[in-house]
C-alpha positions as CSV (number, residue, x, y, z in Angstrom):
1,X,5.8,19.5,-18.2
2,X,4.4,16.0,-18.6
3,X,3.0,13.8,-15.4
4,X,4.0,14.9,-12.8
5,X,4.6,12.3,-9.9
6,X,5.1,12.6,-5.9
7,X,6.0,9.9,-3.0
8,X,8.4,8.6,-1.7
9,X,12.2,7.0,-2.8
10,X,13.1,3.5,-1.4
11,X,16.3,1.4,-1.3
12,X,15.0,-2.5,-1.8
13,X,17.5,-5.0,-0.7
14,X,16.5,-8.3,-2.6
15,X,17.3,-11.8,-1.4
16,X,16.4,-14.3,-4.1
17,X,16.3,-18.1,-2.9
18,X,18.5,-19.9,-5.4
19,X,16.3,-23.3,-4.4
20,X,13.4,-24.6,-3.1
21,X,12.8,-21.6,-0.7
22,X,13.2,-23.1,3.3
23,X,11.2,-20.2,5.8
24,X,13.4,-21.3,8.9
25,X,16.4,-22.2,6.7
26,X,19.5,-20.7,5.8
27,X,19.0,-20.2,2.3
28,X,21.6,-19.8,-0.7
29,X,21.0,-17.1,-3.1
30,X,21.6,-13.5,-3.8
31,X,21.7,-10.3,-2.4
32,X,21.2,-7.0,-4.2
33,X,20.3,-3.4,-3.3
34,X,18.2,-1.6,-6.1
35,X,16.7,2.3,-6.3
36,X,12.6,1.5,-5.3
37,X,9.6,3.1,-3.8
38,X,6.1,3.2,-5.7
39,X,6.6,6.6,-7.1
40,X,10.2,6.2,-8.2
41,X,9.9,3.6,-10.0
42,X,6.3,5.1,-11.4
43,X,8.4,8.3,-12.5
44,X,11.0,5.8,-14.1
45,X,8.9,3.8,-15.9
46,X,7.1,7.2,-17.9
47,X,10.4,8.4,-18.6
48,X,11.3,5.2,-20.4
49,X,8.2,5.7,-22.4
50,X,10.0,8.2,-23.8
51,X,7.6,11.1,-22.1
52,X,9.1,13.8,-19.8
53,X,7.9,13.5,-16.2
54,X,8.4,15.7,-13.1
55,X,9.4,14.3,-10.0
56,X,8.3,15.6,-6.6
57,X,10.3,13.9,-3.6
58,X,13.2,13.7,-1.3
59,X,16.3,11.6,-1.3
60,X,19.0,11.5,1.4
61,X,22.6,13.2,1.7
62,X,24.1,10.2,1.0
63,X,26.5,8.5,-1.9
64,X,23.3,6.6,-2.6
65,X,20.8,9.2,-3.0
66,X,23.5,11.2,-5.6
67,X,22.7,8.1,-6.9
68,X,19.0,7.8,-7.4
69,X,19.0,11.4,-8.8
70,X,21.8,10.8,-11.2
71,X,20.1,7.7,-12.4
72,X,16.6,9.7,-12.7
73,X,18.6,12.5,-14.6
74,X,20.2,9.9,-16.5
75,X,16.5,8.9,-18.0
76,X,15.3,12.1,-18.5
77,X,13.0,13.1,-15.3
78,X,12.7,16.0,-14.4
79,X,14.3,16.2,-10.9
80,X,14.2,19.8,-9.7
81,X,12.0,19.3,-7.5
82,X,13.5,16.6,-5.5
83,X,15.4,17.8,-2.4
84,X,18.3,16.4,-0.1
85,X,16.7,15.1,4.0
86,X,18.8,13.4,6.4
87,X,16.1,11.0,6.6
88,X,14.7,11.6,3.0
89,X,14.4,8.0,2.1
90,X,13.0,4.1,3.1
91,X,14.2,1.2,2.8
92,X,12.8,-2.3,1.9
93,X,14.1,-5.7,2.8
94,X,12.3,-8.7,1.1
95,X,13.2,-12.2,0.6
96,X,11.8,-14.1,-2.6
97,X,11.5,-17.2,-3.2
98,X,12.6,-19.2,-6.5
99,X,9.6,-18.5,-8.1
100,X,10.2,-14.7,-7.9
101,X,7.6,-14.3,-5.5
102,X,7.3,-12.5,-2.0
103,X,7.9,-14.7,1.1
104,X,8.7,-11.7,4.3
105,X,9.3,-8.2,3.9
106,X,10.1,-5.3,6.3
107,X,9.6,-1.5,5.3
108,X,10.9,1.4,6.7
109,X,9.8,4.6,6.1
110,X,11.0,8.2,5.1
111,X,10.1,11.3,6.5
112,X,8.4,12.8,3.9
113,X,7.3,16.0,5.7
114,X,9.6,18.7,3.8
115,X,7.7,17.7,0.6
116,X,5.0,19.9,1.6
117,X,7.2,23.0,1.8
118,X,9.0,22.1,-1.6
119,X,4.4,22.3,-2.6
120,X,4.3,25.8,-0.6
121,X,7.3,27.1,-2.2
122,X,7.0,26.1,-5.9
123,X,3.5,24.7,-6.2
124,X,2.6,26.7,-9.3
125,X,5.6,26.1,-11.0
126,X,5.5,22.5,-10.6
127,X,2.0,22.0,-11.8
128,X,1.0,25.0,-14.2
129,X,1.9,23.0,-16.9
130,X,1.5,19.4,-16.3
131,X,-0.4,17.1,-18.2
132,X,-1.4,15.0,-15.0
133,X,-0.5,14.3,-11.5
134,X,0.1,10.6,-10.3
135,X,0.9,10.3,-6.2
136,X,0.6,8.0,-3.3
137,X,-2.7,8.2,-1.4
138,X,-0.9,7.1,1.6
139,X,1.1,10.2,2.2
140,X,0.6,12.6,5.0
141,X,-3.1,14.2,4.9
142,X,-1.4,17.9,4.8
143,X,0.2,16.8,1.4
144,X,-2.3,14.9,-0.3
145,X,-4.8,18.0,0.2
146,X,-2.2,20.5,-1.0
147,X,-2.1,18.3,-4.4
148,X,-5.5,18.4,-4.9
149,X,-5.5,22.3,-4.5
150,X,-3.6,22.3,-7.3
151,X,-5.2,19.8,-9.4
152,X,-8.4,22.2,-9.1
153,X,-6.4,25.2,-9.6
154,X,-4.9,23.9,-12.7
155,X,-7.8,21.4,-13.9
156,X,-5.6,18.6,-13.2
157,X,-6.5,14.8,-13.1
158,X,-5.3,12.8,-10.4
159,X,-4.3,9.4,-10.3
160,X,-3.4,7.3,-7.5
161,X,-1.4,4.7,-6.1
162,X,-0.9,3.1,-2.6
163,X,2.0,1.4,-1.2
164,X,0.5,0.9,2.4
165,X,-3.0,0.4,2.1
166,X,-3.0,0.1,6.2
167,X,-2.2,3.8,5.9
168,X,-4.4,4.6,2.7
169,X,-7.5,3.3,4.6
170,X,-7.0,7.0,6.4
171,X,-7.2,8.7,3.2
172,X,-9.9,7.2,2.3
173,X,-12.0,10.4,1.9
174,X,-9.6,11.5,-0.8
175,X,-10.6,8.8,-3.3
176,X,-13.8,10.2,-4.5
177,X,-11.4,13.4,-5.9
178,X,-9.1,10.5,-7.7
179,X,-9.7,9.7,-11.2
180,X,-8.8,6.4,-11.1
181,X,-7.2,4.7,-8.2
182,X,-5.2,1.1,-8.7
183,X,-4.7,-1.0,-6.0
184,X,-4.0,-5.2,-5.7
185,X,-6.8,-7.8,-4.7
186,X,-5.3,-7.9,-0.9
187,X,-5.6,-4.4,-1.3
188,X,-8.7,-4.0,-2.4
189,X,-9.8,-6.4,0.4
190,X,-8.2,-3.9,3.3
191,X,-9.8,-0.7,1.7
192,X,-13.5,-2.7,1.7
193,X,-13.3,-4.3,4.6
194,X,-13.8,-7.7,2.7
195,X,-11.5,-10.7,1.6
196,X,-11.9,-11.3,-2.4
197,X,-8.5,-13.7,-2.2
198,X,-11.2,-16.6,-3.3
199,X,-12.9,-14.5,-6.0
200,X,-13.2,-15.1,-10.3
201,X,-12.5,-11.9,-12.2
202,X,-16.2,-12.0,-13.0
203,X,-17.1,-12.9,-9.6
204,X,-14.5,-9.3,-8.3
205,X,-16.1,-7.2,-11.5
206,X,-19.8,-7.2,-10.0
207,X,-18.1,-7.0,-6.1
208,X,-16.1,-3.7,-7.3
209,X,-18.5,-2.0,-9.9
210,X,-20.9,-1.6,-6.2
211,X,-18.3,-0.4,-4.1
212,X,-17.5,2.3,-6.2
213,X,-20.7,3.4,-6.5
214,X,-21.3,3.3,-3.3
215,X,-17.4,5.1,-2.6
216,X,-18.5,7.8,-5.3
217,X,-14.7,6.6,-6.6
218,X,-14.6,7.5,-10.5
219,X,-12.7,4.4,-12.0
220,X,-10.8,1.8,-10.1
221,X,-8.9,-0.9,-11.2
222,X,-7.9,-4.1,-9.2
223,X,-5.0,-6.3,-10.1
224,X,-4.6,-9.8,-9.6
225,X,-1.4,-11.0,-10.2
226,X,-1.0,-13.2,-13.0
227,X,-4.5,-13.7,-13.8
228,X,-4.6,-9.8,-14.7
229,X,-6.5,-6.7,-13.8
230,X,-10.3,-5.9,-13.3
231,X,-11.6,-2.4,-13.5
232,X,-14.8,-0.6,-12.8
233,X,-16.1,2.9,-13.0
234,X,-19.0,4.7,-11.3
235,X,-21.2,5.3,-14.5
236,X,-21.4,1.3,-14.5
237,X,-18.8,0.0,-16.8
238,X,-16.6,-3.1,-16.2
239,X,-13.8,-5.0,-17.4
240,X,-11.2,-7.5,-17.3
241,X,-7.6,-7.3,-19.0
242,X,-6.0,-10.5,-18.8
243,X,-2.1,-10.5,-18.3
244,X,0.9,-11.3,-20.4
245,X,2.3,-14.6,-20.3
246,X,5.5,-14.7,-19.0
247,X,8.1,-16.4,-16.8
248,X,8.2,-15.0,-13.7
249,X,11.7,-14.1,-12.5
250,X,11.1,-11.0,-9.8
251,X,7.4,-9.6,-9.5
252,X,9.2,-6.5,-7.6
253,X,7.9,-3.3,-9.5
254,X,5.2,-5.1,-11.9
255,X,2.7,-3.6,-9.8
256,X,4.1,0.2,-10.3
257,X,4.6,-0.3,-13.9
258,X,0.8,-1.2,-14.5
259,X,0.0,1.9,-12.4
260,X,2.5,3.9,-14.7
261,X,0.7,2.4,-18.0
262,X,-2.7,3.1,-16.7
263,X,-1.8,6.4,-15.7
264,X,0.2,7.3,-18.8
265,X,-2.9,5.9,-21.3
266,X,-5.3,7.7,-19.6
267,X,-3.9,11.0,-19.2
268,X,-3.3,10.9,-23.4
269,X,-7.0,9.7,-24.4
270,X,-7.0,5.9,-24.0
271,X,-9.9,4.2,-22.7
272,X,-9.6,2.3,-19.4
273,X,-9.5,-1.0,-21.4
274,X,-6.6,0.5,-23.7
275,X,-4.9,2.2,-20.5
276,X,-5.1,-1.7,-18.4
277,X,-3.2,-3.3,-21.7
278,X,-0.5,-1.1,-21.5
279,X,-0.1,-1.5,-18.2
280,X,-0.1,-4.9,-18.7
281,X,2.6,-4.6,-21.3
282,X,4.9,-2.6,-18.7
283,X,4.1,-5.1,-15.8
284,X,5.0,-8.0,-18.0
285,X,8.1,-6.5,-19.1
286,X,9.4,-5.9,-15.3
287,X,8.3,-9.6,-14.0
288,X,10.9,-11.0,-16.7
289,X,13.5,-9.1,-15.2
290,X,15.2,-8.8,-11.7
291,X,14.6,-4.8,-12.1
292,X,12.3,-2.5,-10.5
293,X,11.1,-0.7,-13.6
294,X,10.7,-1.5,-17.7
295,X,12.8,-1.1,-20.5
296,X,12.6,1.2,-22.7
297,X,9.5,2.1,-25.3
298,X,8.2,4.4,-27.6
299,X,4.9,6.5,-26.8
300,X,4.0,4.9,-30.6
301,X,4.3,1.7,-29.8
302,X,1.0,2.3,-27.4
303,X,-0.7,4.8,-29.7
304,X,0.6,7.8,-28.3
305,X,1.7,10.1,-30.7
306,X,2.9,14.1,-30.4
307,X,4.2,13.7,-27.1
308,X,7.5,16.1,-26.4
């Protein structure tokens, strides 16, 4: 059955600033509304590796949620297991400015309650196969432990994502059952306590390779924008994968496309070193783009072969 991947569906509306980028002004640009959420476009960006994933999740009875699933059908993901809520999906409203980046946001969030009973109800069928599991560690508690019954049940490794680390902080129990966990330097920062905003990659390497130790977390990786990723694991290995130089058009999704590399090179046998570059291949690929998820490759292209 492939990865499977749970969380939540988003709608992003995207303002980009056409010029220099004015916080109190009224700014000329443009306006689009795109399918989003951390694990929708995760599940997107493995199915345009040409692997098969499984989606767990809800979308809404709306025109625009026949939408999301068509689209997700439409690139081969496995969708039975996403069901119809009145209130089944969030919604993200972010400004940019015109150098692609971030300037205010507001989220709003889905009930993502009847995602436990979809677990309840067809738990086995769902993961008895899978290669892997990839979620957000910000979901509700309930959930979260009902994935990692079946990750034991089924000898499943878990990999995991945030996209409120406020939230995640409660979880943070979890992450010693995670194989690796991926999260940004501000992030990071949140989860630890700590502020690493003015740290080198070498400087973040020694700062993360303790606190996972200390955490008991297996592997972590930390991104840091353009300068790239740095990674740590508990038996004392560290790294740094430097990032793909590109022009920056929308950094929407780059984040969820590195987590969908990582996740997808190490559940086929990559290293964390080989896992980070394709990651950084499918992050760089996004950032060109005003799109939430990559294009489309072939598992060979990352040394991924016999994949159906």
């Amino acid at each position: 059955m492939g990865i499977v991947v749970l969380g939540a569906v988003f709608i992003d509306i995207k303002g980009h600033s056409t010029s220099s980028y004015i916080p109190a002004g009224r700014n000329v640009g443009t306006v689009e509304e795109v399918h989003g959420g951390v694990s929708r476009n995760v599940v997107e960006d493995i199915a345009n590796v040409e692997l098969r994933p499984t989606f767990v999740s809800l979308v809404d009875e709306s025109g625009i949620g026949t939408g999301v699933l068509d689209k997700l059908n439409n690139h081969k993901v496995d969708t039975r297991f996403v069901r119809r809520t009145p209130d089944g999906m969030g919604k993200w409203l972010a400004v940019f400015d015109n150098h692609g980046d971030v300037v205010a946001s507001i989220s709003k969030r889905p009930d993502l309650s009847e995602i436990n009973n979809i677990l309840d109800e067809e738990g086995d069928e769902i993961f008895k196969n899978a290669d892997s599991i990839a979620l957000e560690i910000d979901m509700e508690k309930d959930t979260i432990k009902r994935v990692f019954k079946y990750a034991d049940k089924y000898n499943l490794k878990v990999y995991a994502a945030v996209s409120n680390m406020s939230i995640a902080v409660e979880r943070r129990d979890f992450l010693k059952n995670v194989e690796c966990f991926v999260c940004n330097q501000q992030e990071a920062g949140i989860l630890f306590m700590d502020d690493y905003s003015d740290k080198t990659p070498d400087e973040l390497q020694e700062i993360l390779l303790k606190k996972v130790q200390g955490a008991q977390i297996k592997k972590m990786i930390v991104t840091l924008g353009g300068q790239g990723a740095v990674y740590a694991d508990i038996d004392g290995h560290t790294g740094f994968a430097p990032a793909r130089k590109v022009d920056v058009k929308d950094t929407t999704g780059a984040g969820d496309s590195f987590f969908a590399g990582v996740t997808i090179g190490l559940t086929y046998g990559k290293t964390i070193e080989e896992a980070c570059e394709i990651g950084s291949t499918l992050a760089a690929s996004v950032i060109v783009t005003s799109d939430n998820v990559c294009p489309r490759f072939l598992p060979s292209e990352f040394g991924i072969e016999g994949i159906e």
